[in-house]
C-alpha positions as CSV (number, residue, x, y, z in Angstrom):
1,X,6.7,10.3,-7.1
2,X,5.3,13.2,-8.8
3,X,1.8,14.8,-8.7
4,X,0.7,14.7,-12.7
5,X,-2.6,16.6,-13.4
6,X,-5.0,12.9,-13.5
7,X,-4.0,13.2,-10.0
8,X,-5.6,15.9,-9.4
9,X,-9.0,17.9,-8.9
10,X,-9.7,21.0,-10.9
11,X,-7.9,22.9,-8.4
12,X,-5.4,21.3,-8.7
13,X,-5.2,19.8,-5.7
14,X,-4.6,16.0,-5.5
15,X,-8.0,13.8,-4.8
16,X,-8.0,12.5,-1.6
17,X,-8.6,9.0,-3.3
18,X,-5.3,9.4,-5.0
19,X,-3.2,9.0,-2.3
20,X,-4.9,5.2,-1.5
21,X,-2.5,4.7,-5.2
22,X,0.2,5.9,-4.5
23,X,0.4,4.1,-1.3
24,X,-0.5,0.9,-2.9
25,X,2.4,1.5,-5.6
26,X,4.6,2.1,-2.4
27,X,3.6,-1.3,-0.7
28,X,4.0,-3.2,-4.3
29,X,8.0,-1.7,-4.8
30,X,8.5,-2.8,-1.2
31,X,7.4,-6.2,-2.4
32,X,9.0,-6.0,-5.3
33,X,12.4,-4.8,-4.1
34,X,12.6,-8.1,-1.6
35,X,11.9,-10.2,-4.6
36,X,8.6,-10.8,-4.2
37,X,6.0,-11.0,-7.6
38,X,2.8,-10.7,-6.3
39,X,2.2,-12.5,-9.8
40,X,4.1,-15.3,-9.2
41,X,2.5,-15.7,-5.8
42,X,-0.9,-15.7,-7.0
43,X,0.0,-18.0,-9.6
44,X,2.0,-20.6,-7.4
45,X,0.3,-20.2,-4.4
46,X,-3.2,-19.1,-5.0
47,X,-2.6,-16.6,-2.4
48,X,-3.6,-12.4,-3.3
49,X,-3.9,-9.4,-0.7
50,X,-7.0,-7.6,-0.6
51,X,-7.5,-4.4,1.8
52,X,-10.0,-5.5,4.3
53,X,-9.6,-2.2,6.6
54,X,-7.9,1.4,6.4
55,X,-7.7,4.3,8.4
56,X,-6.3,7.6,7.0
57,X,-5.5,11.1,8.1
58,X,-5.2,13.9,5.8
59,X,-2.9,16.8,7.1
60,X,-2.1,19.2,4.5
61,X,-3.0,18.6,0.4
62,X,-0.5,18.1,-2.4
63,X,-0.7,20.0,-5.6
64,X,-0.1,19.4,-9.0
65,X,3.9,19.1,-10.3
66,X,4.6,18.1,-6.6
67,X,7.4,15.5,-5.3
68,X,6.2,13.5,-2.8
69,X,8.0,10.7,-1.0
70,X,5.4,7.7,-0.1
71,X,6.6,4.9,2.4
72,X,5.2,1.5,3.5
73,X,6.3,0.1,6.6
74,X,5.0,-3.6,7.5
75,X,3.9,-2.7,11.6
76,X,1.5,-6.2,12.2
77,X,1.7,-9.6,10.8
78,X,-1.0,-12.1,11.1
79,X,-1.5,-15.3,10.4
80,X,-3.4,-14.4,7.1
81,X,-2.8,-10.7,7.3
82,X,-0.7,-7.9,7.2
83,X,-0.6,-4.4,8.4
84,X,1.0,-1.4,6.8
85,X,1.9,1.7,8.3
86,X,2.7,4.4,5.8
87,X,2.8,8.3,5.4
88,X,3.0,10.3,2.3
89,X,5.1,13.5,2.8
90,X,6.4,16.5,0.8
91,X,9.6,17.9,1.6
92,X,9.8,16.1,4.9
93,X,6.3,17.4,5.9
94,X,3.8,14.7,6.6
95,X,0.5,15.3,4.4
96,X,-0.8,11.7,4.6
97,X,-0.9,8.5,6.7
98,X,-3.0,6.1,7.0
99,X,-3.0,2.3,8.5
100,X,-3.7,-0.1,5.8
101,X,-4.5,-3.9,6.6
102,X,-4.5,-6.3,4.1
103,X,-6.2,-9.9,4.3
104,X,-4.9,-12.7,2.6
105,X,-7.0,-14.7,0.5
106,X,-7.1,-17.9,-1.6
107,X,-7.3,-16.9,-4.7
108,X,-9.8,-19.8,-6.0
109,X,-12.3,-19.6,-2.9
110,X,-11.5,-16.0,-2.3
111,X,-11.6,-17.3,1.7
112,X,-8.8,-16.0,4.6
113,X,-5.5,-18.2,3.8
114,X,-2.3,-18.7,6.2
115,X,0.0,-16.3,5.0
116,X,3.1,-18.8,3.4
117,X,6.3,-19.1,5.6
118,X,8.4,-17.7,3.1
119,X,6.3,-14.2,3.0
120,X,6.0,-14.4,7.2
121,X,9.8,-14.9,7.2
122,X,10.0,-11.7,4.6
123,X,8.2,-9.4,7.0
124,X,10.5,-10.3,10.0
């Protein structure tokens, strides 16, 4: 993805917030690319992720007009949650990573919820 200037700081340097998004749009096109609509799922199954913990390292910045390569790798599943493992890099060096779990929750009682056998099975 590229580094546009609402990325970015007045230096133009990207905001060390910024890189939570694009690792969020990362983990949403892994979900969407093995046919899962986090929509759908919501809808159907009452079921939404919500980041309950994250740990990030910042190596080196990334500036503005930048192509950066942002992956998600799915390291831990739980029984009603999931743990991401993803780096955000520039020219094959590392800038980012950061360990992102998310909790599963019904979406009516906002309360923990198994993870559905279908999505376990998707993460295998």
């Amino acid at each position: 993805m590229r580094v546009y200037y609402q990325d970015t700081d007045a230096g133009g340097v990207v905001f060390h917030a910024q890189y939570l998004a694009f690792m969020e749009r990362a983990r949403s096109e892994l979900l969407n690319e093995a046919g899962l609509d986090l929509a759908r799922l919501a809808d159907e199954q009452r079921v939404l992720f919500l980041v309950f913990q994250l740990s990030a390292r910042y190596h080196q910045a990334a500036r503005l007009n930048d192509m950066l390569w942002v992956s998600a790798e799915a390291v831990k599943i739980g029984r009603a949650s999931l743990t991401f493992h993803q780096r955000v890099e520039r020219d094959a060096v590392l800038l980012v990573e950061a360990d992102i779990t998310l909790a599963l929750v019904n979406r009516d009682t906002m309360r923990p919820t198994r993870m559905p056998e279908k999505l376990a099975e998707l993460f295998k």
